[in-house]
C-alpha positions as CSV (number, residue, x, y, z in Angstrom):
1,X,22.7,15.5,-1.7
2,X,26.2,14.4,-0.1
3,X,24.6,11.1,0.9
4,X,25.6,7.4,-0.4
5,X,22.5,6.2,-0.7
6,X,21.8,8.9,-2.8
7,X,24.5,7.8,-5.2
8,X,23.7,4.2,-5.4
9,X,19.9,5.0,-6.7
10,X,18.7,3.6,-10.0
11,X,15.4,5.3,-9.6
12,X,14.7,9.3,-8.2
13,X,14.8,9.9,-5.0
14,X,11.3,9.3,-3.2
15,X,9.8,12.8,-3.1
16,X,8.4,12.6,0.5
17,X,6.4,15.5,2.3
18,X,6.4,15.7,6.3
19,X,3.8,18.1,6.4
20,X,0.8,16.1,3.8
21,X,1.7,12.9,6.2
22,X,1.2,14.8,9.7
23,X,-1.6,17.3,8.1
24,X,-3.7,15.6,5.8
25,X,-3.1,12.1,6.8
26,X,-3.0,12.9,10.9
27,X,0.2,10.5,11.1
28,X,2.2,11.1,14.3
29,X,6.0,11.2,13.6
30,X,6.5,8.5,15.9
31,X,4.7,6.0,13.1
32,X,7.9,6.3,11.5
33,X,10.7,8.1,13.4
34,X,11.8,5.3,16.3
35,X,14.8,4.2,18.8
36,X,17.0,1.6,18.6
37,X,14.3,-0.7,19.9
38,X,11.9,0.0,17.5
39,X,9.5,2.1,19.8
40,X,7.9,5.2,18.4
41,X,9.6,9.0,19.1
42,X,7.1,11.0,20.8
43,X,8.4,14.4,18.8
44,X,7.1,18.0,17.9
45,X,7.3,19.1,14.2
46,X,10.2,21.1,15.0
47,X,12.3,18.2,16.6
48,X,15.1,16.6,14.6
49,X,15.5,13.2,15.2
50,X,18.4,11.1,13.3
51,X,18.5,10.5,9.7
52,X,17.3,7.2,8.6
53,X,20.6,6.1,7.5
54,X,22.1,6.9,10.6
55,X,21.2,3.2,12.0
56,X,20.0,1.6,8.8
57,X,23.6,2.1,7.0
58,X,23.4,-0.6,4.1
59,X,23.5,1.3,0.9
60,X,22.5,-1.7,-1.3
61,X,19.7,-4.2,-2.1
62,X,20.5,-7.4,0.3
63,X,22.2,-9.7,-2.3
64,X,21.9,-13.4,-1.1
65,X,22.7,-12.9,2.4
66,X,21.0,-15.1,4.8
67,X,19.2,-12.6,6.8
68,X,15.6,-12.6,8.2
69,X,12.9,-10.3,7.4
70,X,13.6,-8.1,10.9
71,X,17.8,-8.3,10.3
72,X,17.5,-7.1,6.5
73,X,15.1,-4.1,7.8
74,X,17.4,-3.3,10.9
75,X,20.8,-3.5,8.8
76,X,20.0,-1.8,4.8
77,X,18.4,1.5,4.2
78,X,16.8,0.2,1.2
79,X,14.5,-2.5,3.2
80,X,13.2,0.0,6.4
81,X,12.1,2.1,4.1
82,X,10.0,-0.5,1.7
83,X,9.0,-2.2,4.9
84,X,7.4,1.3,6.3
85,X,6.3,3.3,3.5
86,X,4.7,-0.1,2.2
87,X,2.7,-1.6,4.6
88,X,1.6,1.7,6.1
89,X,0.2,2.9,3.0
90,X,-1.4,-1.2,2.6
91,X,-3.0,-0.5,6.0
92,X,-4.4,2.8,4.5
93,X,-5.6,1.1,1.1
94,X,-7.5,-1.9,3.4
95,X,-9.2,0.8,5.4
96,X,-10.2,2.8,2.8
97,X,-11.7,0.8,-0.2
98,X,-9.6,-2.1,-1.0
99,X,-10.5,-4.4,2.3
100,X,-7.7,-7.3,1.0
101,X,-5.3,-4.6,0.1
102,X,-4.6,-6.1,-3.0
103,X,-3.8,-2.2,-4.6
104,X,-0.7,-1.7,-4.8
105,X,1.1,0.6,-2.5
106,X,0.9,3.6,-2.4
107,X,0.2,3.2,-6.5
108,X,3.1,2.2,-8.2
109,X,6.9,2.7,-7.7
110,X,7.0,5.5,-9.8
111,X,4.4,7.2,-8.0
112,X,7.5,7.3,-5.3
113,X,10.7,7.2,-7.1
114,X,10.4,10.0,-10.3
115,X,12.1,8.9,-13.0
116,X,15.7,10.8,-12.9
């Protein structure tokens, strides 16, 4: 992929399937697709809505800048990502066997990111 993000990876790519989310998990798009405000797209599966890294452009782990939680998220790929996959798939472990959702999520970060 012609992507920057892409190049900067020290792990695979996260292997990530639209249709197992939407078919098997019933997760609307709008759990993860949003506008610049943060509220959920209402969309169809055949809408295209931007790429993540259209608004989250930071290509690297944060690296000592002084940034909260909700800057870091808004401003580098990297954390949006981590912040979403993760605690959507801890909300699934807690409701689904593991009440203090002490699992990790979804199992390990090779469960994710393949290794290359």
């Amino acid at each position: 992929m012609d992507n920057p993000l892409y190049k900067v990876h020290k792990k695979g790519v996260v292997q990530f399937t639209h249709q197992n989310h939407v078919e098997k998990y019933l997760i609307s798009c709008g759990s993860c697709h949003h506008d610049e405000t943060g509220k959920p797209l209402e969309l169809t599966f055949n809408d295209t809505p931007k790429g993540c890294i259209e608004c989250h452009k930071g290509t690297e782990k944060p690296k000592g800048e002084k940034l909260g939680k909700k800057e870091k998220i808004m401003k580098y790929h990297f954390e949006a990502l981590h912040a979403n996959c993760i605690d959507c798939h801890k909300d699934y472990n807690k409701k689904n066997g593991d009440p203090k959702g002490k699992k990790p999520a979804p199992t390990s970060c090779t469960a994710c990111h393949p290794k290359k």
